[in-house]
C-alpha positions, 0 to 999 in steps of 0.5 A, spaced: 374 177 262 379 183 262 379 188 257 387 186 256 387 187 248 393 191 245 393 198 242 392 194 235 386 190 236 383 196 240 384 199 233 380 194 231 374 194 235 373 201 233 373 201 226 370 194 225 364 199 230 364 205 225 363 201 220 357 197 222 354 203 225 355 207 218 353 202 213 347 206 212 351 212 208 356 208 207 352 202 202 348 207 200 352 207 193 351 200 192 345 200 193 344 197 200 342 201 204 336 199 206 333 197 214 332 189 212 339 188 208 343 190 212 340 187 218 342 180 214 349 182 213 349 183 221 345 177 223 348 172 218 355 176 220 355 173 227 352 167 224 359 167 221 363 169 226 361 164 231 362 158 226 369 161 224 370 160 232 370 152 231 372 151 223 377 158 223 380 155 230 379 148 230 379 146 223 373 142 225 367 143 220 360 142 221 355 141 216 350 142 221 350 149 224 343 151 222 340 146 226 341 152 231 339 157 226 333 154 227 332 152 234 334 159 236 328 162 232 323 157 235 326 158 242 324 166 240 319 165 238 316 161 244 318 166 248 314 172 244 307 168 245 308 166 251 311 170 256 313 177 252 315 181 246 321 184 249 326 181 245 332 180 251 328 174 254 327 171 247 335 173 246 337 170 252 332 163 252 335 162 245 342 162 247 340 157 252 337 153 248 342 152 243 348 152 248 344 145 250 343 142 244 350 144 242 353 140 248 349 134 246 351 134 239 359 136 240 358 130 246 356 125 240 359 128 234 366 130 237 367 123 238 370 122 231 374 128 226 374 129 219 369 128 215 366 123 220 365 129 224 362 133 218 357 127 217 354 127 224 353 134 225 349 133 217 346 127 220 344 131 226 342 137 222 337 133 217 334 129 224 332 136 227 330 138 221 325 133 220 323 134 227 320 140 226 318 139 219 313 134 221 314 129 228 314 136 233 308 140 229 305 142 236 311 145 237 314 147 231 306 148 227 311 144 221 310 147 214 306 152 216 312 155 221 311 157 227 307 165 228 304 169 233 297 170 233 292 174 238 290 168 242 297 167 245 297 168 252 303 173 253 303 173 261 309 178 262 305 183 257 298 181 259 300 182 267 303 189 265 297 192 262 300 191 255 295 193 248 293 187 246 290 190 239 292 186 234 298 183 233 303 185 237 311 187 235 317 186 238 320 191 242 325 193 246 322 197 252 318 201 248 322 201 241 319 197 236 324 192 232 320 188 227 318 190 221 325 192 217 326 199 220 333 202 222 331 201 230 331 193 229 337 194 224 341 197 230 339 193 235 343 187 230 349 192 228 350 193 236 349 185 237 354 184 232 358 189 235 358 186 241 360 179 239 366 182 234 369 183 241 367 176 245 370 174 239 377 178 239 377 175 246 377 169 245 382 169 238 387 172 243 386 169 249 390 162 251 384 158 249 384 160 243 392 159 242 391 152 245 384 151 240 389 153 234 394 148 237 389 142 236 388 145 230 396 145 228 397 138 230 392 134 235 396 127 236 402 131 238 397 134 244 394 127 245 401 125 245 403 130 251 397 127 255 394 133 253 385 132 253 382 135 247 375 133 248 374 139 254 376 145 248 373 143 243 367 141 246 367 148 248 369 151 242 362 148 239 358 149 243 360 157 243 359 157 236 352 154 236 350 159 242 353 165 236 348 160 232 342 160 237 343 168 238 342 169 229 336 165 230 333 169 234 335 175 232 331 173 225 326 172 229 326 179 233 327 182 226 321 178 223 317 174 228 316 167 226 320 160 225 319 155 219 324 149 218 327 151 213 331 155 216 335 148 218 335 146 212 343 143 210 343 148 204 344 154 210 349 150 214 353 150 207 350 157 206 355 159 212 360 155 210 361 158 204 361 165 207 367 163 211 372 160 207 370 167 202 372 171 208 378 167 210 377 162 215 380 163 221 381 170 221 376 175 225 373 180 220 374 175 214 367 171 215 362 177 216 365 181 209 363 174 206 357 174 210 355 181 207 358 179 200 354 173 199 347 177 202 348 183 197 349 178 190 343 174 194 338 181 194 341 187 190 345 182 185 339 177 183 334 183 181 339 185 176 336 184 169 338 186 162 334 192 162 339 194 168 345 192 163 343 196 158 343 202 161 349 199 165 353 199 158 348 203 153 355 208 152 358 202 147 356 201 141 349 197 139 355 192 136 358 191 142 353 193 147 347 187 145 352 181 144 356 183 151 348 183 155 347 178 152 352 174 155 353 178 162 345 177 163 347 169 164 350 172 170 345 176 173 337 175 176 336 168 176 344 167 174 346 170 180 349 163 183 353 162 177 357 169 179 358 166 185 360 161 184 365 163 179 367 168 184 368 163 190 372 157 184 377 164 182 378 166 190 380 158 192 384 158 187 388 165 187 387 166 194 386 160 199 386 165 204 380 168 202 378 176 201 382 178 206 388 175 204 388 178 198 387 185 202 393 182 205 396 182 199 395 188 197 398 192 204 404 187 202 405 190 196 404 198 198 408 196 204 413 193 200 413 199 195 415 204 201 420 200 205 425 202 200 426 195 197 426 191 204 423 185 205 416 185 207 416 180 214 412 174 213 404 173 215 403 169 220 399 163 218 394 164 223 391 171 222 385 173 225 385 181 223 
């Protein structure tokens, strides 16, 4: 794959990097800036990006991608145990394993479109995860979640002379990952960097043109004699390999795998994060991502001790009824802000976050262009 891109995404690159990598000063304002939050933010911001490659692009939406979730932390896991706690093999072996399983599932569930697709890919989902729960114990340790323990073979380690004192960590030739510090966040930040660009690549490659044509009108290509089959299938099972990569970065950063990591709440989970981003855009669904990952963390501990020094320069008159209110948005309420944000941004911006940026660029654009139109967006943005 050639390094072809333009100038402008280039540009893009680099800054979508600078970012990632100085989230630590930059969240420090909002209060995010710890290890742990912001490895969320880049792993469930690939899980994100590679969803937004099959619904952003195709059209196609499936409510079963945290199936893959949840074998990439298996896979992972798996490979801890038995051969070593480097996190390159269990990343790779994830990967694997997902692309697998995608291509089975896209093999069956592409046969049909619209919400036939949805449902089987929320039937297969629903199937895996009640495999794991409680038919597939041996592999998976049901309810309980699969986990390390010290008689766990680890051939790898064990021939190379590795410590054996205690539950070993996951590492990266000696950097310790697991445990929520700023090693393991940046090993996810670069992970997430990376797919970015594989991501741009594909969004301006002429499989992504021909993905955006089944998009715009898929009886017309079949008319033409075209195949579709080859490219969606591809297009799945790229995202559930993004998916299967998440997962195991959710084990690297915390090693364990539990069947609740399946559960259809967290394919509805990425499919909100896409659609709040901007579907079909590049950077959209990862700002959903974190968007979504701050009000689950930072917001949810707001309470109305909080709001009271929040608001304490109004007037008691004012300042208890407006806590009052606002504290049914806040701490256990923190869905129902959410949501409301998610109505007002589908209502007022079908584009999502990014294209209220859109928006936004427009109007200053227009304000220094001495009066003259602003040129149309293209409907299929992907900044």
């Amino acid at each position: 794959m050639a390094l072809n891109l333009s100038k402008q995404d280039w540009l893009l690159f680099l800054g979508f990097a600078l970012v990632v990598l100085t989230m630590p000063i930059t969240l420090q304002p909002l209060g995010a800036a710890y290890p742990a939050l912001m490895q969320k933010f880049c792993i469930f911001g690939i899980f994100a990006l590679g969803f937004n490659i099959l619904f952003g692009l195709t059209g196609y939406l499936s409510f079963g991608h945290a199936a893959f979730i949840g074998i990439g932390s298996y896979a992972a896991v798996w490979m801890f145990k038995l051969l070593t706690m480097n996190a390159l093999p269990a990343i790779f072996f994830s990967m694997i394993v997902a692309g697998l399983v995608a291509v089975v599932i896209g093999y069956v569930a592409l046969r049909r479109s619209g919400i036939y697709f949805s449902i089987l890919t929320l039937a297969f989902a629903q199937m895996f995860y009640n495999l794991a729960y409680s038919v597939l114990t041996p592999l998976t340790n049901g309810e309980t979640g699969l986990q390390l323990t010290l008689n766990d073979p680890r051939m790898l380690d064990n021939m190379a002379g590795a410590a054996t004192g205690g539950l070993p960590r996951v590492e990266l030739f000696g950097i310790g990952l697991s445990g929520g510090g700023y090693a393991g966040f940046y090993f996810c930040a670069v992970i997430l960097i990376l797919c970015f660009f594989f991501a741009i690549k594909i969004f301006r490659s002429p499989f992504g043109l021909m993905l955006r044509a089944l998009k715009s009108n898929q009886n017309r290509m079949r008319y033409t004699g075209f195949n579709n089959r080859p490219y969606l299938l591809a297009a799945f099972v790229i995202s559930g390999v993004y998916a299967g990569l998440a997962g195991s970065l959710m084990a690297v950063t915390d090693p364990l795998a539990g069947a609740e990591r399946m559960q259809w709440t967290a394919s509805g989970e990425v499919v909100l994060m896409t659609i709040l981003g901007g579907a079909g855009t590049l950077v959209g669904p990862i700002l959903g991502a974190a968007v979504i990952k701050y009000f689950e963390n930072i917001f949810s501990a707001f309470n109305e001790q909080t709001l009271h020094r929040i608001f304490d320069f109004l007037p008691d008159s004012i300042e208890n009824p407006l806590v009052s209110v606002l504290s049914l948005f806040v701490g256990e309420g923190w869905h129902l802000t959410l949501g409301v944000i998610f109505v007002l941004i589908v209502i007022f911006l079908p584009g999502g976050i990014m294209e209220g940026f859109r928006r936004l660029s427009g109007l200053f654009n227009r304000g220094g262009g001495g009066g003259k139109p602003a040129v149309a967006s293209h409907p299929q943005p992907a900044e």
